[in-house]
C-alpha positions as CSV (number, residue, x, y, z in Angstrom):
1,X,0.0,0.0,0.0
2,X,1.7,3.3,0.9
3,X,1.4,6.0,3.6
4,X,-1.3,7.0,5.3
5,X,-2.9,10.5,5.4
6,X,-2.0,12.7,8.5
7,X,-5.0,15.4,9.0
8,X,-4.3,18.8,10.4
9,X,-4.8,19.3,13.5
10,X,-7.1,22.5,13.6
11,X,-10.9,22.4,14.5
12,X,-14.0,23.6,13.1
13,X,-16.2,26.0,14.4
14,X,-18.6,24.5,16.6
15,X,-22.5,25.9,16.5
16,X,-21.9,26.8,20.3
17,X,-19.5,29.7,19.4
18,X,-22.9,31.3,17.8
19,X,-25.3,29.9,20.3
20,X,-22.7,32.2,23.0
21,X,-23.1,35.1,20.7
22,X,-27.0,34.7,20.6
23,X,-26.6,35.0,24.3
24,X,-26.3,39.1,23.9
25,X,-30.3,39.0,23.3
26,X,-31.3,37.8,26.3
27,X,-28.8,39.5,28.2
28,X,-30.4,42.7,26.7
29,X,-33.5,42.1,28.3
30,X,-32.6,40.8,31.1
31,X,-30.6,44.4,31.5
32,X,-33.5,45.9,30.5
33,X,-36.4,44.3,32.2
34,X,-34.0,45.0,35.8
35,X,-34.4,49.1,34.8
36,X,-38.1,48.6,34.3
37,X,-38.2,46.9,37.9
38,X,-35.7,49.7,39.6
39,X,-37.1,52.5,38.2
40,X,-40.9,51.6,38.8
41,X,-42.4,53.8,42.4
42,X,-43.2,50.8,44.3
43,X,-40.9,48.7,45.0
44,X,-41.5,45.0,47.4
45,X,-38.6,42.6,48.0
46,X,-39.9,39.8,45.3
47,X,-39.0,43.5,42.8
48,X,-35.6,43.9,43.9
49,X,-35.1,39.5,44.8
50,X,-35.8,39.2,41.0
51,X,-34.5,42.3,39.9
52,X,-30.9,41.0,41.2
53,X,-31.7,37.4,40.0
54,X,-32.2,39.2,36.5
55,X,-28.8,40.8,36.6
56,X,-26.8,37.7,37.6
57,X,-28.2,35.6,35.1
58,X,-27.4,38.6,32.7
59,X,-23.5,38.7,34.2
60,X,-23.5,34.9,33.5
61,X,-25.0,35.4,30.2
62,X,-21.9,37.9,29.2
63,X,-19.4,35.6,30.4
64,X,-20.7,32.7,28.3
65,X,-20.4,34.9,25.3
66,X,-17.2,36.4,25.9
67,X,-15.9,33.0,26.5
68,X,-17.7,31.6,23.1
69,X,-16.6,34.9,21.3
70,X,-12.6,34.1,22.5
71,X,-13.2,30.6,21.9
72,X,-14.4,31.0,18.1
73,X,-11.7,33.5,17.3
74,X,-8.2,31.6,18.8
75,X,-9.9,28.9,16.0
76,X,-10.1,31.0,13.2
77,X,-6.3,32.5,14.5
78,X,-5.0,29.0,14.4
79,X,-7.1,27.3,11.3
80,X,-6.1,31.0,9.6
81,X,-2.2,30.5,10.6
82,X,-2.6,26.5,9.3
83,X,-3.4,27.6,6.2
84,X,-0.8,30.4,5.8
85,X,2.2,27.7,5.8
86,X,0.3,25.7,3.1
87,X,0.8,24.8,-0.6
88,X,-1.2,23.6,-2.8
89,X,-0.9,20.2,-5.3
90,X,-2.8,18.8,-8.0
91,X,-2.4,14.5,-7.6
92,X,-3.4,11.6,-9.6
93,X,-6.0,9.3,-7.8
94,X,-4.7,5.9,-8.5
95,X,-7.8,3.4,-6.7
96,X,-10.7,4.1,-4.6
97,X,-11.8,1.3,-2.1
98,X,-15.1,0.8,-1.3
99,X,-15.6,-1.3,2.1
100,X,-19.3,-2.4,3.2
101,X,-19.8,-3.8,6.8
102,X,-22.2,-6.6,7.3
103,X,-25.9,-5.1,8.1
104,X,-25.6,-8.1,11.1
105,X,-22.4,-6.9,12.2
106,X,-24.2,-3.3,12.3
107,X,-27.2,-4.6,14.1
108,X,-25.1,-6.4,16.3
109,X,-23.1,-3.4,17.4
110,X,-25.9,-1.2,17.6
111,X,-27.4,-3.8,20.3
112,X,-24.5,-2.9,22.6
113,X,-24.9,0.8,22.2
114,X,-21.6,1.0,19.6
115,X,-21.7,2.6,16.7
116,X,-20.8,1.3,13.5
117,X,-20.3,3.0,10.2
118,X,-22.5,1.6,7.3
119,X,-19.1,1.0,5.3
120,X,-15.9,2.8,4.9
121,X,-14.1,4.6,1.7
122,X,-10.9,5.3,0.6
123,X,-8.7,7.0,-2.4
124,X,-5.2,6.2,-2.9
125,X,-3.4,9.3,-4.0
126,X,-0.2,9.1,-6.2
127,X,2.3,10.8,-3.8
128,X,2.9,14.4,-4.6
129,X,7.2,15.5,-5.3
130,X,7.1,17.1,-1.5
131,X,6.0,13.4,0.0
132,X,9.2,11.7,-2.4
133,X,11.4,13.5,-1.5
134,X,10.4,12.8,2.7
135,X,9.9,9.3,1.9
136,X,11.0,7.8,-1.7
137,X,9.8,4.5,-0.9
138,X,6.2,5.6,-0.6
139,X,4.9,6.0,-4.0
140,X,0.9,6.5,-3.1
141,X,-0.7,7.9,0.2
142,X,-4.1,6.2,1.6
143,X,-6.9,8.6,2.3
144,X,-10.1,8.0,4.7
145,X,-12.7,9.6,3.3
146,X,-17.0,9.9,3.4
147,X,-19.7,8.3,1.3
148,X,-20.1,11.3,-0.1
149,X,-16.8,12.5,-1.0
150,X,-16.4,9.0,-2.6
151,X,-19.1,10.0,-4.8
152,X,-17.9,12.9,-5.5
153,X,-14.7,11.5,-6.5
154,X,-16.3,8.2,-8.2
155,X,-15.9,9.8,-11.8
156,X,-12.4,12.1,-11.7
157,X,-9.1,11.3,-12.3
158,X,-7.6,14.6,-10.1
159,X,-8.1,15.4,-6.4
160,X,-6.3,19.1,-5.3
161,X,-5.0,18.7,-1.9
162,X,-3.8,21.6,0.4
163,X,-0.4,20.5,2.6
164,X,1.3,21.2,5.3
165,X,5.4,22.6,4.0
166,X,6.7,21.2,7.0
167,X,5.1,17.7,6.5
168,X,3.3,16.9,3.3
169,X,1.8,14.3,4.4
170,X,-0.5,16.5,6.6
171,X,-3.4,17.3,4.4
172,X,-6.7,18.4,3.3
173,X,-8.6,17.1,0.2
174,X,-10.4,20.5,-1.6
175,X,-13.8,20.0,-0.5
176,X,-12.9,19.7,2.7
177,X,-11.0,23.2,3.4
């Protein structure tokens, strides 16, 4: 066979960086609805109880969405820097393997509460000059892949890849930059 495909180690956004922003609405109110309570004439002890409840979830509110905000922009810093030390390369897809489980195996697993893919895909990749000259001996490079990037790949000859200069064998296929 030949070597295997490192991925990069940078994340993707998660949905709970904008969930933390969305938090800024509620905080809002809840700022708001405590200068309806202070400013009102009368004022009883559930007023001011809920008026200070009101702010503290509001505090805890803007901490969750400064963290969030922090969080979602040291990964764009780092996926931003990953891609700055890249290059790209145009290879030759030599196979793609196509490996179906057993639906009884599935079943079976799923019984115990484990999960088990429906199959698994792969494209072998005719090493780029930047993996030869790291390791001569390895003249194609395995790649894990999706159902639906092996579709997507069923009828071309070409896959771009973005690498890592440092080790080429760190990479990303185009679609999934």
């Amino acid at each position: 066979m030949g070597a295997s495909r490192k991925i990069p180690d940078i994340q993707k956004q998660d949905r709970f960086e904008v969930l933390g922003l969305a938090g800024l609405f509620p905080l809002l109110s809840g700022f708001f609805c405590c200068y309806i309570t202070i400013s009102s004439p009368k004022h009883t002890f559930s007023d001011w109880f809920s008026s200070i409840l009101e702010i503290l979830m509001s505090i805890g509110l803007l901490l969750t969405a400064i963290y969030f905000f922090s969080r979602a922009t040291r990964i764009f810093r780092e996926t931003r820097s990953w891609f700055k030390n890249t290059a790209t390369a145009e290879t030759t897809i030599v196979d793609r393997q196509e490996i179906i489980n057993d639906q009884n195996d599935i079943d079976y697993a799923y019984s115990y509460g484990q999960y088990l893919p429906r199959g698994h895909w792969y494209l072998i990749l005719e090493s780029i000059p930047s993996q030869l000259a790291i390791k001569p001996e390895e003249m194609s490079v395995l790649v894990s892949i999706n159902e639906s990037q092996y579709k997507k790949y069923a009828n071309r000859n070409k896959a771009k890849i973005c690498y890592s200069k440092e080790d080429p064998f760190v990479f990303l296929l185009e679609d999934e930059v």
